[in-house]
C-alpha positions in Angstrom: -18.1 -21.7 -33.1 -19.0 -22.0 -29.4 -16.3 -20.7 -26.9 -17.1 -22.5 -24.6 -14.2 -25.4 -23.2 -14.9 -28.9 -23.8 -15.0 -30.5 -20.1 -14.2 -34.2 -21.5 -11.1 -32.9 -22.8 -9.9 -30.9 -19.1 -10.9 -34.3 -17.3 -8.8 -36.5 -19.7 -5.0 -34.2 -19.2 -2.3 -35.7 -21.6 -0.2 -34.0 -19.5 -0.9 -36.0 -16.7 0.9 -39.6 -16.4 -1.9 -40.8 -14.3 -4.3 -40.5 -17.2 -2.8 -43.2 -19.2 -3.4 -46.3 -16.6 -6.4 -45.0 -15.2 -10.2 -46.0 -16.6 -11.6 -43.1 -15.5 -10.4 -39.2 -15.7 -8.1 -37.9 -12.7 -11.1 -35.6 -11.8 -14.0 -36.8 -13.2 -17.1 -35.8 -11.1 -18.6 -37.8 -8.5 -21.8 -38.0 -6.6 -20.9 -35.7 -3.5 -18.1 -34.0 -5.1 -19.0 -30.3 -5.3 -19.5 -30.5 -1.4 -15.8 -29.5 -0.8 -16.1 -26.9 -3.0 -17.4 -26.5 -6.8 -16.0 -25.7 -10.1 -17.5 -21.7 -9.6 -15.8 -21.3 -6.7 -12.3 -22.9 -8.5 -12.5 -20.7 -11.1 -13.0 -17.5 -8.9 -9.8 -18.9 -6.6 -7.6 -19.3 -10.2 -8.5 -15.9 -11.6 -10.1 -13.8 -8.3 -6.5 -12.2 -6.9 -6.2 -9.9 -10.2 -7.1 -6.7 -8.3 -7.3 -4.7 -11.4 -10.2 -7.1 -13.3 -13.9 -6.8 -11.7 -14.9 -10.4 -11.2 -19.1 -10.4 -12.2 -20.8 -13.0 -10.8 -24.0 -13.9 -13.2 -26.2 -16.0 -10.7 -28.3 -15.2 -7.8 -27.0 -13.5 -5.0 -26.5 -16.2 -2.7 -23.8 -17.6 -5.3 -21.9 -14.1 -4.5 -22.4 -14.3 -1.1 -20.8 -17.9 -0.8 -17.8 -17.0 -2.7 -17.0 -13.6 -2.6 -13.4 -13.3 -1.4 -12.6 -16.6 -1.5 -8.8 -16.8 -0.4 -7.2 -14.2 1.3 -4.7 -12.7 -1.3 -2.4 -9.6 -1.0 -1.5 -7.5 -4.2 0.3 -4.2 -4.4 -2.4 -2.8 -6.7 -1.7 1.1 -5.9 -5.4 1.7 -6.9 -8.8 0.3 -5.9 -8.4 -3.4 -5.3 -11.5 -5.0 -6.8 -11.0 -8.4 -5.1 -12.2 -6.5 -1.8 -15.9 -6.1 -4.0 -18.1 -8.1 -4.9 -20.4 -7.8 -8.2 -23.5 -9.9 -9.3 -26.4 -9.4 -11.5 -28.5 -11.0 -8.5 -30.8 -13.4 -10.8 -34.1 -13.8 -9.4 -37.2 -15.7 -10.6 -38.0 -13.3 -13.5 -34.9 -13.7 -15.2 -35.0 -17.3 -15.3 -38.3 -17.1 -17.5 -37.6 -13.9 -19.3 -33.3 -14.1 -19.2 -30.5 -12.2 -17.4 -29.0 -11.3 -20.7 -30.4 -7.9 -20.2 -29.0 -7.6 -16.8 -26.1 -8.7 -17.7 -25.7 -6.1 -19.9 -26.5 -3.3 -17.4 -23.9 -5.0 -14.6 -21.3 -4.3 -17.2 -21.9 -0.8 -18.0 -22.5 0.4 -14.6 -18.7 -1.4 -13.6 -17.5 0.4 -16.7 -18.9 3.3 -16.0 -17.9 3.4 -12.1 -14.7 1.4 -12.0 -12.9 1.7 -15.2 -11.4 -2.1 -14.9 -8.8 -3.2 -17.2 -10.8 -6.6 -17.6 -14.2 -8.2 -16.8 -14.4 -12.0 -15.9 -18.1 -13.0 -16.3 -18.8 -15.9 -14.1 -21.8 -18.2 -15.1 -23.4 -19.9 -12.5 -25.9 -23.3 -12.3 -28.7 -20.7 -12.7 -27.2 -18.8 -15.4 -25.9 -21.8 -17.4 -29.0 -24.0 -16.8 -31.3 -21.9 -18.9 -28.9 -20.9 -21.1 -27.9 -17.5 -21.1 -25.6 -16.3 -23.6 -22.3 -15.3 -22.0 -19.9 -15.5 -24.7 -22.1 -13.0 -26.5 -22.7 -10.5 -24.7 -18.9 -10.2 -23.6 -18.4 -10.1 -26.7 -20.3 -6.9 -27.6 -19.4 -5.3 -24.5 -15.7 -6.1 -25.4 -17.0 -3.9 -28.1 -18.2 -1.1 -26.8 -15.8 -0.6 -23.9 -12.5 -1.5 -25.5 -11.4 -3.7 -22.7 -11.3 -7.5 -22.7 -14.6 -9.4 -21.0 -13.9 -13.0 -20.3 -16.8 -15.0 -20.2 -16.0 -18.0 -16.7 -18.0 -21.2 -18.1 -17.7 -23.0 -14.9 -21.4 -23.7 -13.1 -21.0 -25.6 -10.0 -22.4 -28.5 -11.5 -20.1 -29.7 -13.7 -17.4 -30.8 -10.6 -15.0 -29.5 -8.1 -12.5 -27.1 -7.4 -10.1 -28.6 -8.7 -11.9 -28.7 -12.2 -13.2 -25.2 -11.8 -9.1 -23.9 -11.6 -8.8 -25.6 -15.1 -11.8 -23.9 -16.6 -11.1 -20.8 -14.7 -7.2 -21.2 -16.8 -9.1 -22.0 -19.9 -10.9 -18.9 -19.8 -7.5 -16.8 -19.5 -6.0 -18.3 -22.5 -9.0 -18.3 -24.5 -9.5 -14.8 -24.2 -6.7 -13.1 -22.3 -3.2 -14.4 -23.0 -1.5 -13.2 -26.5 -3.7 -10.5 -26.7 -0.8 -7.9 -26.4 2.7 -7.7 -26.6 5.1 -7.0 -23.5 6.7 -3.3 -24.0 10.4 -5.4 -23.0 11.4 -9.0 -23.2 14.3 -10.9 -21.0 16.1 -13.8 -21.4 14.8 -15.2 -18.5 11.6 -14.0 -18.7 9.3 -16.8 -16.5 5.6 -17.0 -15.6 4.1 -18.4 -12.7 1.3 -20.5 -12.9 -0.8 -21.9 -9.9 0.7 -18.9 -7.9 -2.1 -17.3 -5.6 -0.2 -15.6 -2.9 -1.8 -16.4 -0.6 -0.8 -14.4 2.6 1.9 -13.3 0.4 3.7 -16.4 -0.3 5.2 -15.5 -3.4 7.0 -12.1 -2.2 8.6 -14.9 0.2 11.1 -15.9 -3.0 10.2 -13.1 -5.4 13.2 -11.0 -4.5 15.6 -14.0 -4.7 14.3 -14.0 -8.4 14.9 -10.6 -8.7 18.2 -10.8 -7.4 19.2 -13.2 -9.7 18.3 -11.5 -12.9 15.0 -13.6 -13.6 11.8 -11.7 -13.9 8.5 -13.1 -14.0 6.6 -11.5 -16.5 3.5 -12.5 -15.0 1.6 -14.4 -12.9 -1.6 -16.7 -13.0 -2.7 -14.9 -10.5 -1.1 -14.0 -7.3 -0.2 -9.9 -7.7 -1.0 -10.2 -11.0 -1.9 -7.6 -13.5 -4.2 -8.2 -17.1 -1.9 -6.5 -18.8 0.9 -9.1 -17.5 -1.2 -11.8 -18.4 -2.0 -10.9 -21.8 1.6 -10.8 -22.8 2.3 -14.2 -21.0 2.9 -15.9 -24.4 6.4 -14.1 -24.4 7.6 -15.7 -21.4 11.1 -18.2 -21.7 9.9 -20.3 -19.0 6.1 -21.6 -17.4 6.6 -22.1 -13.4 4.1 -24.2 -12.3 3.8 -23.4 -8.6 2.3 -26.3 -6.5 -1.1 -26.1 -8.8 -1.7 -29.4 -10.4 -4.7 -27.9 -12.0 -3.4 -25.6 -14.1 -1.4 -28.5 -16.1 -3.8 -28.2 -18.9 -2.7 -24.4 -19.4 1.3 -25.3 -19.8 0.7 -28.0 -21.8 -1.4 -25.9 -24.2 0.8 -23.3 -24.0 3.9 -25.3 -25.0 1.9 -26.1 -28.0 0.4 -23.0 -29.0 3.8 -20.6 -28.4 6.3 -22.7 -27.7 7.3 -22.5 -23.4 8.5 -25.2 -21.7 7.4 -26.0 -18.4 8.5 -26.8 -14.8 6.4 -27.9 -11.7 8.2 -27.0 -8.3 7.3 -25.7 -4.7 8.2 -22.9 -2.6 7.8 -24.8 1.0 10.5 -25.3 3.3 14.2 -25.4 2.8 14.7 -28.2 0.6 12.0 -27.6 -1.9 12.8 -24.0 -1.7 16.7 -24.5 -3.2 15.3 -27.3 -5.6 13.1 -25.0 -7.1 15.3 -22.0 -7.5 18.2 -24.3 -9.2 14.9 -25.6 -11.3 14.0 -22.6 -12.8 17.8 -21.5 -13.6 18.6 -24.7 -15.0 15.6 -24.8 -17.0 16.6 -21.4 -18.6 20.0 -23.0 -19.5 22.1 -20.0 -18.6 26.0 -21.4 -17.4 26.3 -17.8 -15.1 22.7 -18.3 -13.8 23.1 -21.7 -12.9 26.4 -20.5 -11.0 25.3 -17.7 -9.3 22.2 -19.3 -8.3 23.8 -22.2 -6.2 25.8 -19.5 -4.9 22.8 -17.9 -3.3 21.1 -21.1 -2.3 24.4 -21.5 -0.1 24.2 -18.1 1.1 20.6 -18.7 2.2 20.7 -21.9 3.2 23.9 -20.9 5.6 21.4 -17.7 7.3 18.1 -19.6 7.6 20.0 -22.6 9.3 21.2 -20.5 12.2 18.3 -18.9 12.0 16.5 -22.7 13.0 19.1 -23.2 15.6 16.8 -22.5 18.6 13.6 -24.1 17.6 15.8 -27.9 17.0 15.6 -28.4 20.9 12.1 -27.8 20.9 11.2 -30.0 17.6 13.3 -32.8 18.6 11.2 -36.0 18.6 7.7 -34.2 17.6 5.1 -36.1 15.7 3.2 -34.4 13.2 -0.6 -35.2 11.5 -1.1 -33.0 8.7 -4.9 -32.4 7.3 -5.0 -30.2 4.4 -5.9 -30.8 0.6 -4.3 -30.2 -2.3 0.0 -29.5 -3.3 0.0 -28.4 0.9 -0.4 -32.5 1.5 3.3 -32.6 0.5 4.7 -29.7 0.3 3.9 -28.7 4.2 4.9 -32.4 4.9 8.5 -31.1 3.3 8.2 -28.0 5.1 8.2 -30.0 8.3 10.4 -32.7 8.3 13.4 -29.7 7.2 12.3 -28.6 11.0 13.1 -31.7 12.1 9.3 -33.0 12.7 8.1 -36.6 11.8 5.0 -36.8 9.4 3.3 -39.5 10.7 0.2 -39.1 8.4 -1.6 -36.5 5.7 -4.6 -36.1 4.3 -4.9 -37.0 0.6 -8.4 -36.9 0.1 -8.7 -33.6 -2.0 -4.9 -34.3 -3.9 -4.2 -35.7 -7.2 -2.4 -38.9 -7.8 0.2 -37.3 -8.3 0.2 -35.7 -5.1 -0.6 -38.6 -3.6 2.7 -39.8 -4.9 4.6 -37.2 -4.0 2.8 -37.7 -0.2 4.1 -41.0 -0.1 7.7 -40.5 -1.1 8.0 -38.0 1.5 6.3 -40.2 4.2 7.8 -43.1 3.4 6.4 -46.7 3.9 5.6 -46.3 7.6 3.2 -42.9 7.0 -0.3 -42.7 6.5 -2.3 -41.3 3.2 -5.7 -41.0 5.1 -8.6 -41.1 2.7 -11.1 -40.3 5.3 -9.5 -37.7 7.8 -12.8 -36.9 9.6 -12.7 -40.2 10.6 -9.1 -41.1 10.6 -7.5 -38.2 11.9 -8.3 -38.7 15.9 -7.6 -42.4 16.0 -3.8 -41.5 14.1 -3.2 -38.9 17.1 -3.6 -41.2 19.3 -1.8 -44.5 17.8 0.6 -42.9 16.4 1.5 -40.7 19.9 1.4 -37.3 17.6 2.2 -33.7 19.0 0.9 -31.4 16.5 -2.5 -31.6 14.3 -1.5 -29.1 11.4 -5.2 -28.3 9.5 -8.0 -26.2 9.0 -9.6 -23.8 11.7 -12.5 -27.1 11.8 -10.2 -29.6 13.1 -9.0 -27.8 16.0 -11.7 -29.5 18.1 -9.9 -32.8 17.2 -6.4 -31.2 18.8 -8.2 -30.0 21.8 -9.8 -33.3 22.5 -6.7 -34.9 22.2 -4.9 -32.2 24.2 -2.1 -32.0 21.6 -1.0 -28.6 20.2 -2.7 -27.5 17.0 -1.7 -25.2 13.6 -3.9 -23.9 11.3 -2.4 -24.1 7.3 -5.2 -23.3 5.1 -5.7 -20.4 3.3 -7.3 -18.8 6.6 -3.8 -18.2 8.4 -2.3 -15.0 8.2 1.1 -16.2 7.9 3.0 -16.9 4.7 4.7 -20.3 5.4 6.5 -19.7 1.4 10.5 -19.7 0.8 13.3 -19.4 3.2 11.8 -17.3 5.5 8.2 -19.0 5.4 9.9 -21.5 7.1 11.1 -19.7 9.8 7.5 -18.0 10.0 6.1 -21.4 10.3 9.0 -22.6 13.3 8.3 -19.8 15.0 4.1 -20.6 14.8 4.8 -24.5 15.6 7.1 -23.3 18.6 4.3 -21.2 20.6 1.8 -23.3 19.7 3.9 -26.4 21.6 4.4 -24.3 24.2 0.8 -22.7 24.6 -1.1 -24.5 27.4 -4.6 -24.0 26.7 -4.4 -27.9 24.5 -3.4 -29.6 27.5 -5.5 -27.3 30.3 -8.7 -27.7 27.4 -8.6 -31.2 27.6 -8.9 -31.6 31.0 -12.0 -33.6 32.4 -13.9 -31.4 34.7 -13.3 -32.1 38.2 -17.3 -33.3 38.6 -15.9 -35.7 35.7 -13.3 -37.4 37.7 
């Protein structure tokens, strides 16, 4: 039986709500769709922060060169962190008549025999998948021969977007990963997190609050994480899914294949920050958890509040337009309304409906889900009388032209902006960047001009 996941069944989520009053999937592919990113390169950002797997690209080398290191994660790997190397068979013309299989093959052994991973993840490519190379088998028989687990990625670029590629790129994991060994100890409050990338450390932001409250993850998909974590997942009390819509299809299968419930939650600003640790303990069910965990969420709530003191002043009556993709359309909206700034509009172009909803409840009636923010994004700055253009490092043309102050929130910033003290992080960005004035002195006309 072929191992490879069926994409009509990832497109069409049970899980989701949306799925039942829609015609069409949530993420059904599109004409144009892989131009924000394909589902290679949202498989590589699901599994790529395991430091301790080699991640073998089976394409051409221009596939490797466009993705390699994808998202800036940090990991406390003590050995050689593999996420800083990239590996590809580098396909070329004579493999496309005669096969890669071959070369496939020697990539493996040569990774074995030089880097001793505890895990392979094979990634097929357009290339690779378009003339049909077999992936599944030849993990297989190097599984074999080398005694660790090879996880063939089937998720070519052609078959959708990112957001598609995380699913298949989660697939893969449970397929050939997760319940393939048992964890030395078990807890009762044992959790995973799912969706959880760490991106600029985000999740050491709340990680010790976890630890201080007796609750240990077990593992993580994939931020820090470790194979041997991962392949002992299926012990876990509790799924966390961490701002990763994507990844719905792997709690919901894992519910039904070994029995953990799930939770979906965020770890951005104050609000969703206390919701989410009171989530997780009341979703364990422990009476003392529960207890001691509002205790702490007092406690924190008490320091990071006089912590904020200075910075009200300086937010008071700020407008905010906020272009990112994804849980961050949301999440950083709640992350900046706790300081006091107004969302007046967010970008909900790359979000699923049901962060889309989410957008809107947090917005309200008056904000603005923009569709097209290219397009939109200049025009809200300027109707809407807006301060601050949070986005990517692309848009910061937009803020200087409009001589408003400008934050950038994507995966490129070197700043967690996760938890309690993400927050402050974030203030304490927002604050200097109001106060920096190279927007204003930009923007000036040149005197020939006036």
């Amino acid at each position: 039986m072929s191992q490879k996941p069926k994409i009509k069944e990832l497109l069409v989520e049970s899980a989701c709500e949306h799925n039942q009053t829609r015609k069409a999937a949530c993420n059904a592919p599109t004409p144009g769709a892989t131009t924000g990113g394909c589902a290679f390169e949202g498989a590589q950002i699901a599994l790529f922060p395991y430091a301790d797997a080699a991640h073998l690209v089976h394409g051409p080398i221009t596939c490797l060169g466009s993705s390699w290191e994808t998202r800036a994660t940090k990991t406390t790997w003590p050995g050689r962190d593999l996420t800083q190397v990239g590996f590809t068979t580098d396909i070329n013309l004579n493999d496309v008549v005669f096969s890669g299989e071959q070369k496939l093959k020697d990539a493996i052994d040569y990774i074995m025999a030089h880097y001793r991973p505890e895990a392979v993840f094979v990634y097929a490519t357009c290339v690779t998948a378009m003339i049909g190379d077999d992936l599944d088998q030849v993990c297989k028989q190097a599984a074999a021969k080398h005694g660790v687990p090879m996880v063939p990625v089937h998720a070519p670029g052609f078959v959708g977007s990112k957001n598609l590629g995380s699913r298949l790129g989660g697939e893969a994991a449970l397929r050939h990963l997760i319940g393939t060994l048992e964890p030395e100890t078990t807890t009762a409050f044992d959790i995973n997190l799912i969706g959880e990338y760490n991106v600029t450390g985000d999740m050491w932001q709340y990680k010790h609050l976890l630890d201080e409250l007796g609750i240990r993850v077990l593992a993580t998909l994939s931020g820090d994480g470790r194979i041997r974590e991962i392949r002992s997942a299926h012990r876990a009390r509790l799924n966390v899914l961490v701002c990763a819509k994507s990844l719905i299809s792997l709690t919901r299968k894992m519910q039904e294949k070994y029995g953990i419930p799930s939770i979906s939650l965020s770890f951005y600003g104050r609000r969703d920050t206390s919701k989410g640790l009171l989530a997780i303990a009341e979703a364990l069910g422990d009476t003392d958890l529960i207890r001691r965990t509002r205790t702490l969420i007092v406690r924190e709530e008490a320091k990071l509040a006089a912590q904020l003191e200075p910075y009200r002043a300086v937010f008071a009556g700020k407008k905010a337009v906020l272009n990112t993709g994804g849980n961050k359309t949301w999440s950083i909206a709640a992350a900046l309304q706790d300081l006091g700034i107004e969302v007046v509009a967010t970008a909900v172009k790359k979000a699923t409906e049901d962060d889309r909803e989410k957008a809107r409840a947090y917005l309200g009636d008056t904000g603005v889900l923009m569709m097209n923010p290219g397009a939109e994004q200049a025009r809200l700055i300027d109707e809407k009388g807006a301060h601050l253009l949070l986005a990517g490092g692309r848009s910061l043309y937009t803020a200087i032209k409009k001589g408003i102050a400008f934050a950038d929130v994507n995966q490129e910033k070197k700043k967690s902006y996760g938890g309690y003290a993400g927050l402050l992080n974030l203030a304490e960005d927002l604050k200097n960047a109001l106060e920096n004035p190279v927007f204003k002195l930009a923007a000036r006309r040149a005197p020939w001009e006036k």
